[in-house]
N, C-alpha and C positions, 0 to 999 in steps of 0.2 A: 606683752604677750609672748614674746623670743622667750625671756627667761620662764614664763611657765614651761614652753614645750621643750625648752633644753633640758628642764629637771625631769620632765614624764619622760624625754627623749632616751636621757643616761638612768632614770631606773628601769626602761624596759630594753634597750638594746645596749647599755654601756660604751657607747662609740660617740664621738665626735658628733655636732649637730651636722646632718648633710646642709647643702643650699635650699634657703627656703623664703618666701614672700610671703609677710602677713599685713593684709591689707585690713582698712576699714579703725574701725571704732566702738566702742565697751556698749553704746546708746543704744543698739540696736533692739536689746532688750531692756526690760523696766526690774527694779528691784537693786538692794543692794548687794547681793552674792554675784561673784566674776565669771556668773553663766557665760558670756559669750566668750571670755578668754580663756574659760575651761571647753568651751565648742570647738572654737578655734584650733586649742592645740590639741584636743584629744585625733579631731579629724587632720590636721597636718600628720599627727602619729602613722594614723594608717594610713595617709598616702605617703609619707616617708618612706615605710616598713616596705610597699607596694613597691617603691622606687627602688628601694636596693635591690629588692630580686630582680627586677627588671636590667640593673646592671649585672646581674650572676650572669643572666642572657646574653650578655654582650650588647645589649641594648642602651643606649644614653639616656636616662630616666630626663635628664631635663631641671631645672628647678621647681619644683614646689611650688604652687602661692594656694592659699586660702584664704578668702574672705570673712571676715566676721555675720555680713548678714547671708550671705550664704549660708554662715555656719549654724546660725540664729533659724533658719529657715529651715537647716537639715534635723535640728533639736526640736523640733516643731510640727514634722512631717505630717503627723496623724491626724494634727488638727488644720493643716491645709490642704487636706488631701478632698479633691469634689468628685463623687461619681455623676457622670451626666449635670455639672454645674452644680449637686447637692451634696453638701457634708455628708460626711460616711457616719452610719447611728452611732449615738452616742456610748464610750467603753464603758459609762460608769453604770452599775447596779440601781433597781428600785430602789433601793436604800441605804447604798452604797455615802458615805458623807463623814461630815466632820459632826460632833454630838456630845454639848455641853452635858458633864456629868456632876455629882454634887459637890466636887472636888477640883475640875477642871475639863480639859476637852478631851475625847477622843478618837478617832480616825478608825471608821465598820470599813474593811475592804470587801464588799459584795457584789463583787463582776461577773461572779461567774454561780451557778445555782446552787453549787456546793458548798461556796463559803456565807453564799444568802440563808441556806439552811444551818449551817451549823452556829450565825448569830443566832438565828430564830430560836434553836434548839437550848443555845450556851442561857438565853434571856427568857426564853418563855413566853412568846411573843408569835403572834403573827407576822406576816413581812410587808408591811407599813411603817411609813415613817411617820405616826404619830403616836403608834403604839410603842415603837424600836425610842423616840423622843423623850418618851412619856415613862419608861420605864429603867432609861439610861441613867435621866434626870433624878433617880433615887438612890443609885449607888455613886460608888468611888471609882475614879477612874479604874485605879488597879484592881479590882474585883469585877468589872468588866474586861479589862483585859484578859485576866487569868481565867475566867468563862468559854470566852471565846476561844482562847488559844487552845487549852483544854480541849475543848469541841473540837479542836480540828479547822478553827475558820483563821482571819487574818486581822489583827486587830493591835494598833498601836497609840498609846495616851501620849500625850504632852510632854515632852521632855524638855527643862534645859540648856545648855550647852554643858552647864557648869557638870546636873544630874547625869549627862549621858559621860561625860568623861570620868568621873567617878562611878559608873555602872561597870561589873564585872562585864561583859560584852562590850563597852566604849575604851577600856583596858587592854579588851583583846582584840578589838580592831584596830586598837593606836599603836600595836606590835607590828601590825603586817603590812610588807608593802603593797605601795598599790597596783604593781602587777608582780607576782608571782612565777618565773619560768627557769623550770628544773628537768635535766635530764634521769628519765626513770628506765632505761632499760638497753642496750645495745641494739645496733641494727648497721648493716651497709650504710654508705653514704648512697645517699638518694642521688638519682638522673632525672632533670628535671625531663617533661614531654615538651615537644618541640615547639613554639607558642610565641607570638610577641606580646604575647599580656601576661601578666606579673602572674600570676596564678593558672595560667592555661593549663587544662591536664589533669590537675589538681582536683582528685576529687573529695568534698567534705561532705562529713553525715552530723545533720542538724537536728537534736533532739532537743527544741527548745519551745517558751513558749512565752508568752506576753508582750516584751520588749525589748531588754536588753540582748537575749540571747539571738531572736531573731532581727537585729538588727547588724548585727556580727555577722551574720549568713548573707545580710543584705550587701552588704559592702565587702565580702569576698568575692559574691556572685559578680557585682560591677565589673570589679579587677580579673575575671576570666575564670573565676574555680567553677566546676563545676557542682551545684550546691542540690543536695537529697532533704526536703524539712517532711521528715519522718512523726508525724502525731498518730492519736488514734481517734477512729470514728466518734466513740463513745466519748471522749473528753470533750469540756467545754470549749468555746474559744472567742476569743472576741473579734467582733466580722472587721473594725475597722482596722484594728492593729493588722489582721492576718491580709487584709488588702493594702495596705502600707505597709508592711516588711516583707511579701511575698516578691518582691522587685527581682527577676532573673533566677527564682528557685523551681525548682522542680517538688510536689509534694503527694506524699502517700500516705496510705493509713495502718499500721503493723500494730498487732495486738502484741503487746510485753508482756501482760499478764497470761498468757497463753504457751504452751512450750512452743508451740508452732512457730508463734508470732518471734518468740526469742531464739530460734533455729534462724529464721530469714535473718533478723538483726545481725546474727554472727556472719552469716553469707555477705552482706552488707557490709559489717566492719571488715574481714576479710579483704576488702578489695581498695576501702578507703583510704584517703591521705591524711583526714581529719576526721573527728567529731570534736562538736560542741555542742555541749550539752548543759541544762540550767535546771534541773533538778537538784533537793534539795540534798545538801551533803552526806556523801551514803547509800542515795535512794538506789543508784543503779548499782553499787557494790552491792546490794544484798539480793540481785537479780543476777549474780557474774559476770558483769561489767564498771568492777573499777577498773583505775587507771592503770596497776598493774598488770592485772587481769586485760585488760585490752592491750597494752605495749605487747605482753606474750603472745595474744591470741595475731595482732598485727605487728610486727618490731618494724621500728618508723615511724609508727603512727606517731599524729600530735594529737594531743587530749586536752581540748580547754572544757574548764568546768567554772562557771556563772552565779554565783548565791547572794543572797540578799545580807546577810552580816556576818560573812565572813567563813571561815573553816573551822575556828580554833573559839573556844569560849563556850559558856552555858546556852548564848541562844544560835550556834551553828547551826540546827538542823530545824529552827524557825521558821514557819512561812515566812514570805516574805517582799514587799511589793517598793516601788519607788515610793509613794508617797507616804507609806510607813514609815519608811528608814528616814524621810524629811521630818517626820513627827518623832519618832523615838530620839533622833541625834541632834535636837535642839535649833535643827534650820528651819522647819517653820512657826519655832518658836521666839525667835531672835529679836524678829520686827514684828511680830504679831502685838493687836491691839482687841479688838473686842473676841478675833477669831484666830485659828491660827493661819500664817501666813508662808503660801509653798512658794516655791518658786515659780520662775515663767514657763518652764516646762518641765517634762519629765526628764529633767537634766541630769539624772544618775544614773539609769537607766541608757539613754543615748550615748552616754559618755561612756559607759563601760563596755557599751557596745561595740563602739568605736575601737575602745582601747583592747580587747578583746582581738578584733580581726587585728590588729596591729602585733600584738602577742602571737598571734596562731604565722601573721606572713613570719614576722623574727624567726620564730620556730621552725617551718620551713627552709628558712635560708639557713638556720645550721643544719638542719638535716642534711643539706647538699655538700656543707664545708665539713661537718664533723662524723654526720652520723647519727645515730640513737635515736629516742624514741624520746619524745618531751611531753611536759606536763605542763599547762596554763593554768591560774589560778587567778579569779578576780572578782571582786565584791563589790553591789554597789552601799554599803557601809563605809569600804576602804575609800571607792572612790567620793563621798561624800567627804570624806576627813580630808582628801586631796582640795574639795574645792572650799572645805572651809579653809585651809593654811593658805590661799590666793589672798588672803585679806577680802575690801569691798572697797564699792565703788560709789561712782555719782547714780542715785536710784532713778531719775528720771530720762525715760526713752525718749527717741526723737521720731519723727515722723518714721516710719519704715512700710515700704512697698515691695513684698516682695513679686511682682511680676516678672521680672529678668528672670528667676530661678525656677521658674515653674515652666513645667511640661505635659501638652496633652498626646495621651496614645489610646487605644482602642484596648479594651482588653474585656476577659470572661463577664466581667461586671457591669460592663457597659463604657461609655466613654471615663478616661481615668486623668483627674487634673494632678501630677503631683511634683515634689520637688524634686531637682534634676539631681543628679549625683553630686555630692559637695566634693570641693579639692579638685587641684588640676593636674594633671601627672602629663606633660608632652608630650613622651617618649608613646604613653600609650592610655590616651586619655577614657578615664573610666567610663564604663554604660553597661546599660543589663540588655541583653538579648532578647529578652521579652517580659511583658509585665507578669505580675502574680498570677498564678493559677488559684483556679479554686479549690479546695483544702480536699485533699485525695483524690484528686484528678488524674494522678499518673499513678504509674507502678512502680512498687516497691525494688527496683533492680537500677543499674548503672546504665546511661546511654549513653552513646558510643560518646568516645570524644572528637569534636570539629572544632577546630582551630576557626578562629573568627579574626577575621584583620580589626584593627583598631580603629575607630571613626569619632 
């Protein structure tokens, strides 16, 4: 597992690997892809990343360690998460599923009402899953896909290994690294604010939404940034994810499509240290906020941007979901037998999460050494290609408990069981200030900043 995180280590910060413990064993999860050694180092990344700013501070970050069922456990979050002792409702759609077609399998993503309607709409169907079965069951995979996408919904066939690396889009995700960070604009060397947490001060504006992106928000919030998850009213959202990633954010509801709403946004960027954002490539450039466009409007700023298959190739500007990108790039086709088979969790998604706030702290810390204005770039396509080149493992789990890692606190929702911050950092051991709020709960503006001791 060293040598996974030494190669994520030198293609996102190109330095030396710092001191690091990695504890445990591959068993933790079941399956033959090296989920837990891709958990592992993507979370040592970000508290690496966390560590060196902490030594900007003049602070002794301490060594490192992470655990593998920690890490298994932090990959996992949403589905350990109990309010009041009960599972948080289920993410997945009425007819959300995998759906034998006359040609093969394919993967309806229907979580949210928008992409339920536009299967309905692409098939001609009502939203059942006997009629959605019944009527899949007569075409080709690819003539549902190209239906639905069409329509506007999310929808990916069976791919495998061989088919997605010979796919224009598996071509241009095997070009790109799997983090991305370029400086796009001049600006002063940044002062950090006065802080013993790695991020104190630091304020980021999070325009994200599912998992990956909001999980990037979650674990800069831990390390002390102060974290804005900006959505709107009217968008859908799914309750348990936004109860599980909302750990230590602050959240508001700003109309985009409004001038109003994209007046406050610029008031907003204005003032921030970050955004990250997971909209699909483009979306917010043709509202006047790309990346450019924000370095000028902020110089400093850092700009991570989150997409499902990448920036570059015919399906960039694809929807696009974890479990899709396991279906279209031949991971859960690999070991599948009568169905296809995903992994233990939504391990591309967490991992790019992960590697995301580890991008955004790197980026910070040259703001302070160099200057400028940076750009983050990360896929979870890319990071699927990362955890297929890990090779595989022994597929069979071993007993695993996580009670050590799990934590109850009180929160809007009622009593909240969830898993603790993963990764140990000494110097300034990570935690959130308080649990998730409930989704536009606060206001759309900056709150002061208070430094919080480290506990």
């Amino acid at each position: 597992m060293r040598d996974v995180l030494a190669g994520a280590w030198q293609e996102l910060a190109g330095e030396p690997l710092p001191a690091v413990s990695l504890t445990g064993d591959e068993s933790v999860l079941p399956g033959h892809f090296r989920v837990p050694a891709m958990a592992t180092a993507s979370i040592a990344a970000a508290t690496l990343s966390a560590g060196e700013l902490l030594r900007l501070r003049g602070i002794e970050p301490g060594t490192v360690s992470v655990d593998t069922l920690h890490a298994a456990a932090a990959f996992r979050s949403e589905h350990l998460l109990r309010i009041d002792g009960e599972p948080g409702p289920s993410p997945w759609g009425r007819i959300a599923g995998d759906y034998r077609a006359a040609d093969g399998w394919i993967k309806l993503h229907c979580n949210t009402t928008r992409h339920e309607a536009a299967v309905c709409w692409a098939l001609g169907v009502p939203a059942t899953r006997e009629a959605v079965t019944k009527t899949v069951a007569g075409k080709s995979v690819a003539e549902v896909e190209s239906a639905v996408v069409t329509a506007g919904g999310a929808a990916a066939l069976l791919r495998s290994r061989e088919d997605w690396l010979a796919h224009p889009q598996g071509q241009a995700v095997a070009e790109l690294p799997l983090v991305e960070l370029n400086r796009i604009g001049d600006a002063p060397k940044r002062t950090l604010f006065d802080s013993d947490r790695p991020m104190g001060g630091v304020r980021v504006l999070e325009l994200t939404h599912v998992l990956a992106g909001p999980v990037a928000g979650r674990v800069l919030a831990a390390h002390g940034a102060n974290v804005l998850h900006v959505g709107a009213a009217h968008l859908p959202r799914i309750p348990v994810l936004t109860m599980d990633t909302g750990q230590g954010k602050r959240s508001a509801f700003v109309a985009l499509d409004t001038e109003g709403g994209r007046a406050k946004l610029k008031k907003l960027i204005a003032r921030a240290d970050v955004l990250v954002q997971s909209f699909r490539p483009g979306a917010l450039a043709r509202i006047g906020f790309g990346p450019e466009q924000l370095a000028e409007l902020r110089p400093g700023l850092v700009v991570a941007d989150v997409s499902a298959y990448g920036w570059t190739g015919p399906w960039a500007r694809r929807r696009g979901f974890d479990s899709l990108v396991q279906m279209s790039s031949g991971i859960a086709e690999e070991y599948a037998t009568d169905a296809p088979a995903p992994l233990p969790a939504q391990a591309l998604d967490h991992a790019t999460g992960w590697l995301t706030a580890a991008a955004i702290m790197t980026a910070i810390r040259r703001t302070v050494t160099d200057g400028g204005s940076w750009h983050a770039r990360l896929s979870l396509a890319g990071t699927g290609r990362w955890l297929d080149s890990l090779g595989r493992k022994d597929p069979e789990p071993s007993e695993v408990d996580y009670t050590d890692v799990l934590e109850t606190v009180d929160s809007d929702f009622g009593q909240m069981t969830r898993v603790r911050m993963a990764g140990d950092l000494p110097g300034a051991p990570p935690h959130w200030d308080h649990p998730s709020h409930r989704p536009g709960a606060d206001t759309a503006v900056w709150s002061p900043v208070v430094p919080h001791p480290a506990s």
